[in-house]
ZAVOVEX-656252 format. One record per residue (C-alpha): residue in three letters; x negated, y, z negated. Coordinates in steps of 0.5 Angstrom, whole numbers, padded with zeros to 4 digits, always signed. Layout:
<rs>
ALAXYZ/...
</rs>
This chain:
<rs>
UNK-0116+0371-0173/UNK-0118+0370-0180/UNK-0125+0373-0179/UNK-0122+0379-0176/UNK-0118+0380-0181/UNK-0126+0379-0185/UNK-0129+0384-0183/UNK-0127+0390-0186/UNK-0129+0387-0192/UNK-0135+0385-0189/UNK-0138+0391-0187/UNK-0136+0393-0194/UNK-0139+0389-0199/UNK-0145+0393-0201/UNK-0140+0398-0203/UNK-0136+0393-0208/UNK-0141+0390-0213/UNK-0137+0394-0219/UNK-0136+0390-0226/UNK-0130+0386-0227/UNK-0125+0388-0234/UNK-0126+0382-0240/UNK-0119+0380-0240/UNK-0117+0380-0232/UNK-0125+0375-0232/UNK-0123+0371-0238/UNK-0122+0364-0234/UNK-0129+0366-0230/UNK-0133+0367-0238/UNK-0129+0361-0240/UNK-0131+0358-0234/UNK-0138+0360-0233/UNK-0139+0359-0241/UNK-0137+0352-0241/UNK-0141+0350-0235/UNK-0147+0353-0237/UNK-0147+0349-0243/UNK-0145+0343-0239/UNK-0150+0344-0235/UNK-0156+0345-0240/UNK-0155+0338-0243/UNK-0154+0334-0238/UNK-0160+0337-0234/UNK-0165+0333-0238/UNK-0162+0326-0238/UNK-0159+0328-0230/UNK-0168+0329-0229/UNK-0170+0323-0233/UNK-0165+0319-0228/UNK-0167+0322-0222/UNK-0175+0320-0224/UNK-0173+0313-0226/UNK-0169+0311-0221/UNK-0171+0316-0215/UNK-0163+0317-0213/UNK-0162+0324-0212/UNK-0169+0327-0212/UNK-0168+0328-0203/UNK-0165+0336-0204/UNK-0166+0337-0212/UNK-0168+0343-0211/UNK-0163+0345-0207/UNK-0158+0343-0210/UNK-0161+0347-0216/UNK-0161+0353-0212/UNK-0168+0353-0211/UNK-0169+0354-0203/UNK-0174+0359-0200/UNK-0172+0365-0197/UNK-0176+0363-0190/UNK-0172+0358-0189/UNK-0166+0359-0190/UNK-0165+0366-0188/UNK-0163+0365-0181/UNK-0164+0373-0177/UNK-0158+0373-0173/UNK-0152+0378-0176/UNK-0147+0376-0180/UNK-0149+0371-0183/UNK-0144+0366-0185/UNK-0145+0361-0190/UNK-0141+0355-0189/UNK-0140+0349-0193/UNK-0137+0343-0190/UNK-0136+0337-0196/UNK-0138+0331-0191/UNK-0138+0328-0184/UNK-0131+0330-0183/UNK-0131+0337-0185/UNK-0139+0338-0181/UNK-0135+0337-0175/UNK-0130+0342-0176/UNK-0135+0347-0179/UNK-0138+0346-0171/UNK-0132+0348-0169/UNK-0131+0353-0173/UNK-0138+0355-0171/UNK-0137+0355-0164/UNK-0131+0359-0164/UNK-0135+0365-0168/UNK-0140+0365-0164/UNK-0136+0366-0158/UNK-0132+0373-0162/UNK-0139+0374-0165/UNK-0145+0372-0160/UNK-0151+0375-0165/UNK-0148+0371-0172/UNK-0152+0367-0175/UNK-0150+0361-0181/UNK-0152+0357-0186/UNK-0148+0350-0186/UNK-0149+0347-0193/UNK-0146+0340-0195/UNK-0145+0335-0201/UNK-0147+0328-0197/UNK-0154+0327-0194/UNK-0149+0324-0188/UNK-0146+0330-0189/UNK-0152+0334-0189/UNK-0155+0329-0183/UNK-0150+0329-0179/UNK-0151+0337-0179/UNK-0158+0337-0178/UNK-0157+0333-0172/UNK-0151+0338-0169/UNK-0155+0344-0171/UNK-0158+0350-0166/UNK-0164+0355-0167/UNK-0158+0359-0171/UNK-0155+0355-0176/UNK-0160+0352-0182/UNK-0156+0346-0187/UNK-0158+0345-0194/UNK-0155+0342-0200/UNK-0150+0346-0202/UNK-0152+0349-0210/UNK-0149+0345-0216/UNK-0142+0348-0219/UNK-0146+0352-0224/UNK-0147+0360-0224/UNK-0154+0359-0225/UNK-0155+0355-0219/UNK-0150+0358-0214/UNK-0154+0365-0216/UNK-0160+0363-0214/UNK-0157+0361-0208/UNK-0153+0366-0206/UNK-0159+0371-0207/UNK-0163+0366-0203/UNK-0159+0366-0198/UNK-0155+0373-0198/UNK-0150+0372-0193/UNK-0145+0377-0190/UNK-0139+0372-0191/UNK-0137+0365-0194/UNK-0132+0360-0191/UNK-0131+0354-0194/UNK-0128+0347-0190/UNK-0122+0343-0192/UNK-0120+0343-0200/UNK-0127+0345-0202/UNK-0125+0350-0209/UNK-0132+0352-0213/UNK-0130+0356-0219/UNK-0137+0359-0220/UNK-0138+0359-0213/UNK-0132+0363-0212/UNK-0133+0367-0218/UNK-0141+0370-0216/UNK-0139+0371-0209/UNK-0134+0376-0211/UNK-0138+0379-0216/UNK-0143+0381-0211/UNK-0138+0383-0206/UNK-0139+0377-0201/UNK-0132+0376-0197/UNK-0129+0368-0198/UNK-0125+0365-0194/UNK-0122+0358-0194/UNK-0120+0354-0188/UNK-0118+0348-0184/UNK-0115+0349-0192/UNK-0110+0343-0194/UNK-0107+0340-0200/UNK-0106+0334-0201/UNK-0100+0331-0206/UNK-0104+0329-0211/UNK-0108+0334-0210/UNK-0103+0338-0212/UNK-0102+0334-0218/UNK-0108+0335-0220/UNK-0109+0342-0220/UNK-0101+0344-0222/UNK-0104+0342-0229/UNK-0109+0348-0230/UNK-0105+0353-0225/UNK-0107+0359-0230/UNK-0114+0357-0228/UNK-0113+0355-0221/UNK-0109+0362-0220/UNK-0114+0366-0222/UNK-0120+0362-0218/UNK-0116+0363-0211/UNK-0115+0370-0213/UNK-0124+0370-0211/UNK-0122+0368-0204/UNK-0120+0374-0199/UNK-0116+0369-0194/UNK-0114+0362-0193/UNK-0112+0359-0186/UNK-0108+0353-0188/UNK-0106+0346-0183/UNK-0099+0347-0184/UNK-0093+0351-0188/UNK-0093+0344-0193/UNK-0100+0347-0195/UNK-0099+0354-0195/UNK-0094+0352-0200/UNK-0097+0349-0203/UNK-0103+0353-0205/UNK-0099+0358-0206/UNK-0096+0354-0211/UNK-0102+0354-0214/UNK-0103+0362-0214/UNK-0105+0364-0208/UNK-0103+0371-0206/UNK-0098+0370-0199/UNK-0101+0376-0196/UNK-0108+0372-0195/UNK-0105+0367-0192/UNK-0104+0364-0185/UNK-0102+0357-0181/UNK-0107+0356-0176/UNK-0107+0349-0174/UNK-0112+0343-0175/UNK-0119+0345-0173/UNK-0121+0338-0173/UNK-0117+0336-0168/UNK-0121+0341-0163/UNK-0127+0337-0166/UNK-0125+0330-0165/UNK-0122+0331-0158/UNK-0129+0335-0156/UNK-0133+0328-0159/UNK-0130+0322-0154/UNK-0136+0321-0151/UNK-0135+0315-0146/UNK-0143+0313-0147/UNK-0141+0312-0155/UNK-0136+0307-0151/UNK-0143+0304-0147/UNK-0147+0303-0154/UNK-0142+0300-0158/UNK-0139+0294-0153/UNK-0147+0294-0153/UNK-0149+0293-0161/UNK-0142+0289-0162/UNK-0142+0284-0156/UNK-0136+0287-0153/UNK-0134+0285-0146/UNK-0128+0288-0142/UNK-0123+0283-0143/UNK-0124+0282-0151/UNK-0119+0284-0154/UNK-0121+0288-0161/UNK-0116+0290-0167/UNK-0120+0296-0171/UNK-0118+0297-0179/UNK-0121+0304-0181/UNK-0122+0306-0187/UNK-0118+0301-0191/UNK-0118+0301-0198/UNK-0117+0296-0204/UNK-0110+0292-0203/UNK-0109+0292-0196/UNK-0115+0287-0193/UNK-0110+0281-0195/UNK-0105+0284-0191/UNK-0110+0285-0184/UNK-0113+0277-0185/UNK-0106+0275-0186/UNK-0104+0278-0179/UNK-0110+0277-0176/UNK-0109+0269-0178/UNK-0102+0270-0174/UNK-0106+0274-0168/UNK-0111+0268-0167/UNK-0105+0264-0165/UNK-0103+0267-0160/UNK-0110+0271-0158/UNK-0116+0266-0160/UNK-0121+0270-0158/UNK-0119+0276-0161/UNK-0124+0280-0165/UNK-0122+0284-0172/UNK-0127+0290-0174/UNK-0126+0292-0182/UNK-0128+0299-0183/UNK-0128+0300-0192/UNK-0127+0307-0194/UNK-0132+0305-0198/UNK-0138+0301-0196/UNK-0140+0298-0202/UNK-0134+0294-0202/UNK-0137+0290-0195/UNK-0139+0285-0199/UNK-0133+0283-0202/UNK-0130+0283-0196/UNK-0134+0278-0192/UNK-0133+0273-0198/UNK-0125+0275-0197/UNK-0125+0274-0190/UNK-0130+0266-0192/UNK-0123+0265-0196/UNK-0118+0267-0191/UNK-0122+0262-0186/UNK-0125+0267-0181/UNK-0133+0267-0180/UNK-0135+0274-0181/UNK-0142+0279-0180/UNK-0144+0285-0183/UNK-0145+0290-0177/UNK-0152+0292-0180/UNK-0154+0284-0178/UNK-0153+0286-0171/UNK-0157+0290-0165/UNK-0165+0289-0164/UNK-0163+0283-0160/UNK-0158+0280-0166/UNK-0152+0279-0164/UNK-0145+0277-0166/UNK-0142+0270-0167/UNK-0136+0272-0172/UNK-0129+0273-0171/UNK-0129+0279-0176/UNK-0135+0284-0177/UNK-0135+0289-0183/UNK-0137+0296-0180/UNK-0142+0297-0186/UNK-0145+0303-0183/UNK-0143+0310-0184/UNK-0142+0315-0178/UNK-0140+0310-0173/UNK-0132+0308-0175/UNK-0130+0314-0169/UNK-0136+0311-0164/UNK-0132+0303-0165/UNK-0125+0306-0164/UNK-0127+0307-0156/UNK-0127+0299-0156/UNK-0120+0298-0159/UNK-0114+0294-0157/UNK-0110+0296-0162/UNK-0112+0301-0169/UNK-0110+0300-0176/UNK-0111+0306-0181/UNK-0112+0304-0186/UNK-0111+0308-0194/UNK-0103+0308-0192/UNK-0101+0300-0194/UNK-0104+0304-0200/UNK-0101+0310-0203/UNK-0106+0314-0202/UNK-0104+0319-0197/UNK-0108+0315-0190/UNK-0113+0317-0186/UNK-0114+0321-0180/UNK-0109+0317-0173/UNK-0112+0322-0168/UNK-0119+0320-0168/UNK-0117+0313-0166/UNK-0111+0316-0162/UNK-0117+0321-0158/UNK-0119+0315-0156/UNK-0113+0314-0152/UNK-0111+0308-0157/UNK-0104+0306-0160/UNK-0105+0307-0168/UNK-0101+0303-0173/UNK-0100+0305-0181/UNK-0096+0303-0187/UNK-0090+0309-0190/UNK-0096+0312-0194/UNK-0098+0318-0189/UNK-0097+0323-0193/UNK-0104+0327-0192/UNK-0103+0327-0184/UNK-0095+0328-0182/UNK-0097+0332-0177/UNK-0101+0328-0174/UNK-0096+0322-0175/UNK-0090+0327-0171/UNK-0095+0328-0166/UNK-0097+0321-0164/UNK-0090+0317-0166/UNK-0087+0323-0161/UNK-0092+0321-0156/UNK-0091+0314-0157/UNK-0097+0313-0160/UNK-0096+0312-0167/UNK-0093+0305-0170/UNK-0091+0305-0178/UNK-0091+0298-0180/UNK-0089+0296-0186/UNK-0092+0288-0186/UNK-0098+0283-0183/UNK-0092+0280-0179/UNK-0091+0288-0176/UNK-0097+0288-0174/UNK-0099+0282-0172/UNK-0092+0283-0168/UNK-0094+0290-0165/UNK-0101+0287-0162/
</rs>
């Protein structure tokens, strides 16, 4: 297990704070160089924007660095700082907690996130154990003060979350680093292939990855990560996901959304740009043979839902918002725009049939088996690159559905 191989370094790290020669450092100069001076000229305008229009003022300081020992020094041994991005990699983080927990009873940690859902999906998970803040800006000043605030044993890092600073002072003050749940997308790799030198040397900082699967261990260590660091351990987030079906969350939603037993429901989560036409065209097909057939559109995005619903107006169908439901307001439309966040997961328990969206798109898709954990068929266009796992295992089972058109879908529902 990764932290096994960890504690080595961690009963170490005291005794591994020497200097760093000039010229195997200089992509972390250049770096820390660079984004300092960043840093101090957009600070000024960042605080002038922040007191003008109050976005971002919730957690300033935290994400400046500043944060008080008392809070955020949690007493259990090790202490382990775990940054988890947002909402999906939170649960994750809670898997990789619970698993640490049974090796190592008297840890404690530090769970930080970028996203105030993120971070408040974390405050509702957390134990006496775990303190959630802000994770610092990628700025060597700030990472410092945090790092210093929060002295942990050990850093581990969720999904893709590359920090050169972060990574840079953690190694510097002799702070083992791990990466895992790791994955690389496709465009990702593309992305990070055109500074290879510099990411090379960024993932040098990290001591071990644990990578999904042999695609991503390639791919990182295309990007310059040493093989010996790492290992392929699965998904977390699949022990995360199996772990939330709670049959109450199922109560709830058929509650809010007015959903009884016999409706049939087709769920489009997550979609992006460009696949909306598609699901209206083959839910017009759908409504011919099925007229009471509910569509719940789920927008990656959720600033988008406005345009949705003018979309649905178009395409002829009534539509609400899911904000306009609850409190004694209920549904009336045949479309409803999921327009919250944290709930896409709770209203598959209502599917029929699911669509996962990002994949009529070439974006890599989404998730299937949040859907799938749920007991659902899940349909997709070709474009699944980000989850090939997943898809295997679903189409192997039966569960999984590519569907290349709206006449695909409607005629798999």
């Amino acid at each position: 297990m990764i932290l096994s191989r960890l504690r080595p370094r961690i009963n170490a790290r005291f005794s591994n704070m020497k200097g760093f020669d000039l010229f195997k450092n200089i992509a972390r100069i250049s770096y820390t160089a660079l984004s300092g001076g960043l840093f101090c000229l957009l600070l000024p305008a960042a605080l002038l924007y922040t007191g003008v229009t109050g976005r971002y003022r919730e957690g300033m300081k935290e994400r400046l660095g500043i944060l008080q020992v008392k809070n955020v020094r949690p007493y259990g041994i090790p202490r382990i700082w775990i940054h988890a991005a947002s909402l999906g990699e939170v649960n994750v983080a809670f898997s990789v907690i619970k698993a640490i927990k049974r090796i190592l009873p008297r840890s404690s940690f530090v769970l930080s996130t970028v996203t105030p859902h993120g971070r408040d999906l974390a405050r509702s998970k957390a134990g006496a154990d775990t303190r959630v803040i802000y994770a610092p800006l990628d700025f060597i000043g700030c990472v410092n003060q945090a790092l210093n605030a929060v002295s942990p044993d050990v850093l581990v890092f969720v999904e893709t979350e590359i920090w050169p600073a972060w990574f840079f002072e953690a190694k510097r003050m002799g702070i083992p680093i791990a990466l895992v749940n790791g994955r690389i997308s496709r465009r990702s790799l593309a992305a990070y292939s055109r500074f290879r030198p510099f990411f090379k040397t960024v993932l040098s900082q990290v001591d071990r990855f644990s990578m999904i699967g042999a695609r991503d261990a390639k791919r990182i260590i295309t990007l310059g990560a040493a093989p010996k660091k790492i290992e392929v351990n699965g998904n977390a987030k699949y022990d995360a996901i199996a772990e939330m079906a709670d049959p109450a969350l199922e109560k709830k939603m058929r509650r809010i959304l007015d959903i009884d037993a016999r409706t049939k429901v087709i769920i489009a989560g997550s979609t992006r740009s460009g696949e909306e036409e598609s699901i209206f065209d083959a839910y017009g097909q759908i409504l011919s043979s099925f007229p009471d057939t509910l569509l719940i559109i789920a927008p990656r995005h959720i600033q988008r839902s406005r345009n949705i619903l003018s979309m649905a107006g178009s395409a002829g169908f009534s539509c609400q918002l899911r904000t306009e439901l609850g409190e004694g307001r209920r549904r009336t439309a045949q479309v409803v725009i999921l327009n919250t966040f944290g709930e896409l997961f709770s209203a598959y328990s209502t599917a029929t049939i699911v669509f996962c969206g990002a994949s009529r798109v070439p974006l890599g898709g989404q998730n299937p088996l949040e859907a799938a954990s749920w007991g659902k068929v899940v349909c997709y266009g070709p474009f699944m690159d980000d989850f090939p796992d997943a898809r295997a295992m679903l189409e192997e089972a039966g569960a999984g559905i590519t569907v290349s058109g709206a006449g695909d879908l409607a005629r798999e529902v």
